[in-house]
C-alpha positions as CSV (number, residue, x, y, z in Angstrom):
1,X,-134.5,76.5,-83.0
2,X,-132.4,77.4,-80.1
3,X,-128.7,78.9,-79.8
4,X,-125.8,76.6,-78.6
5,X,-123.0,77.7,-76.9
6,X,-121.2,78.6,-80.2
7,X,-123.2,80.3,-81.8
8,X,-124.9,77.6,-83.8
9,X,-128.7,77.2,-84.1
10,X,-129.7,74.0,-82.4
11,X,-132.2,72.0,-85.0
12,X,-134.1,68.7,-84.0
13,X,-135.0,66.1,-86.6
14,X,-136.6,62.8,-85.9
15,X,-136.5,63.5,-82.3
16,X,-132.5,63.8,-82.2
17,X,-131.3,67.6,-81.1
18,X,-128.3,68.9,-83.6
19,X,-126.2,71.6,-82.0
20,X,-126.3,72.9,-85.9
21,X,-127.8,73.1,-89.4
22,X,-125.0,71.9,-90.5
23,X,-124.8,68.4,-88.2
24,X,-128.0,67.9,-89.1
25,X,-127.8,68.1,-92.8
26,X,-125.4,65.2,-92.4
27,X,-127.7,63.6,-90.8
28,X,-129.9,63.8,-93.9
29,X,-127.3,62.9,-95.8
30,X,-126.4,60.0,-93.8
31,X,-130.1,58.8,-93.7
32,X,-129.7,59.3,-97.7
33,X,-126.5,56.9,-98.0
34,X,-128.0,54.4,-95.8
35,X,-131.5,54.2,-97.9
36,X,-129.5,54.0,-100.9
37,X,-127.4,50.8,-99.4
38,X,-124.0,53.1,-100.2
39,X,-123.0,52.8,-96.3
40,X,-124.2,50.2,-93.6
41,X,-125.4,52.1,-90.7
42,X,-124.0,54.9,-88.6
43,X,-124.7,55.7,-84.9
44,X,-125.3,59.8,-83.4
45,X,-122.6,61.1,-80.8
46,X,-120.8,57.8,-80.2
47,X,-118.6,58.6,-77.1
48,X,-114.6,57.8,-76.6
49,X,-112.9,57.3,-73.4
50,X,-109.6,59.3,-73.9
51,X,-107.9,59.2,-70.6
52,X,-109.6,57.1,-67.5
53,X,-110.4,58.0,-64.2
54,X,-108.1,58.0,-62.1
55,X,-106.8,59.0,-58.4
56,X,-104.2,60.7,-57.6
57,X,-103.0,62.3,-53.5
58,X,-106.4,61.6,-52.1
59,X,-108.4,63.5,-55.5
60,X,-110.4,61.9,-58.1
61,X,-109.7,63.2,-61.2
62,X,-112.6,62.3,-63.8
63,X,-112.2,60.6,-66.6
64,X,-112.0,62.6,-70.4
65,X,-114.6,61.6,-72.8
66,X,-114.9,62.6,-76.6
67,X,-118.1,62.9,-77.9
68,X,-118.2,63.1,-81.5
69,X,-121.5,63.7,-83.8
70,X,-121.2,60.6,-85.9
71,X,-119.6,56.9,-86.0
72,X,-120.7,55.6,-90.2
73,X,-120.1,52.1,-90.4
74,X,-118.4,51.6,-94.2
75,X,-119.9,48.9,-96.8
76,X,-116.1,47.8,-96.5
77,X,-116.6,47.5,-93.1
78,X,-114.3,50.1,-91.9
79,X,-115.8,52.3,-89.9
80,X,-115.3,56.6,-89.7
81,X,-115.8,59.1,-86.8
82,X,-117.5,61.8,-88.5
83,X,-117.2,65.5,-86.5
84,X,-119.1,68.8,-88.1
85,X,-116.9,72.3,-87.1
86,X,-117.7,75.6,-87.7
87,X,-114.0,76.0,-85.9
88,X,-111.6,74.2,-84.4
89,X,-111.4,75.3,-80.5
90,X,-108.2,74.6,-78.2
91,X,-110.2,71.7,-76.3
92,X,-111.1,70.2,-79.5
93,X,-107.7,70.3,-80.7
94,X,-106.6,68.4,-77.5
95,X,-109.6,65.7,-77.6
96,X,-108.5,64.9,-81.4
97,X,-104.9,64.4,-80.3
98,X,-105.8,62.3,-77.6
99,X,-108.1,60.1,-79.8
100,X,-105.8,60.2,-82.7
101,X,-103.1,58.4,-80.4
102,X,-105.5,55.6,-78.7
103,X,-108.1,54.7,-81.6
104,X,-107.7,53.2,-84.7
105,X,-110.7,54.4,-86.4
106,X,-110.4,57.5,-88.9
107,X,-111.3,60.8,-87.6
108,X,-112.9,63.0,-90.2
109,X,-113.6,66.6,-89.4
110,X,-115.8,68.6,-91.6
111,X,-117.3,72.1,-92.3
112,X,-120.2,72.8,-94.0
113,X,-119.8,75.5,-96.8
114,X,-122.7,76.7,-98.5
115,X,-121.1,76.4,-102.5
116,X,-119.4,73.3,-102.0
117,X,-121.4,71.1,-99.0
118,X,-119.2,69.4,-96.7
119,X,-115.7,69.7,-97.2
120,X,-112.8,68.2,-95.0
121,X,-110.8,70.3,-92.3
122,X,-107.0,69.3,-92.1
């Protein structure tokens, strides 16, 4: 296990790199729910657009991408961004803004807390 940039120790399962323990007991989890048939699938670090590239006087300005840790695809065929925090930074704060405005799909932000598992961040 390595350290991320947060502080976090960086765990690989099944070949995918977590940037925490925490993202990747979801991932267990996940793996759980989908063996037991109570979601459909889900997909690791889906990525959003949130603004486009675009030029502007002669510079390129690149585009903004979101990159969240999971996309679980409901049995009722809604579908939920799934994001694991340890804390909320200023840039993060932004991105979820910015996706909150141009997708429909829910964004739900969780934290891992070692009494109660995963519980949701407002």
């Amino acid at each position: 296990m390595a350290d991320s940039k947060y502080g976090n120790k960086m765990v690989t399962i099944d070949g995918h790199k977590f940037d925490s323990i925490a993202e990747s007991k979801y991932y267990l989890q996940l793996k759980w729910l989908k063996q037991a048939k109570q979601i459909k699938d889900f997909k690791l670090q889906p990525k959003f657009v949130l603004q486009e590239t675009f030029k502007k006087n002669g510079k390129t300005f690149r585009s903004i991408v979101y990159k969240a840790d999971f996309k679980v695809y409901r049995l009722d065929g809604s579908i939920e961004i799934v994001d694991i925090k340890g804390a909320i930074t200023k840039e993060f704060a932004i991105k979820r803004k910015l996706f909150e405005r141009k997708y429909l799909d829910t964004l739900t932000i969780l934290k891992y807390d070692k009494k109660k598992g995963f519980v949701e961040v407002k």
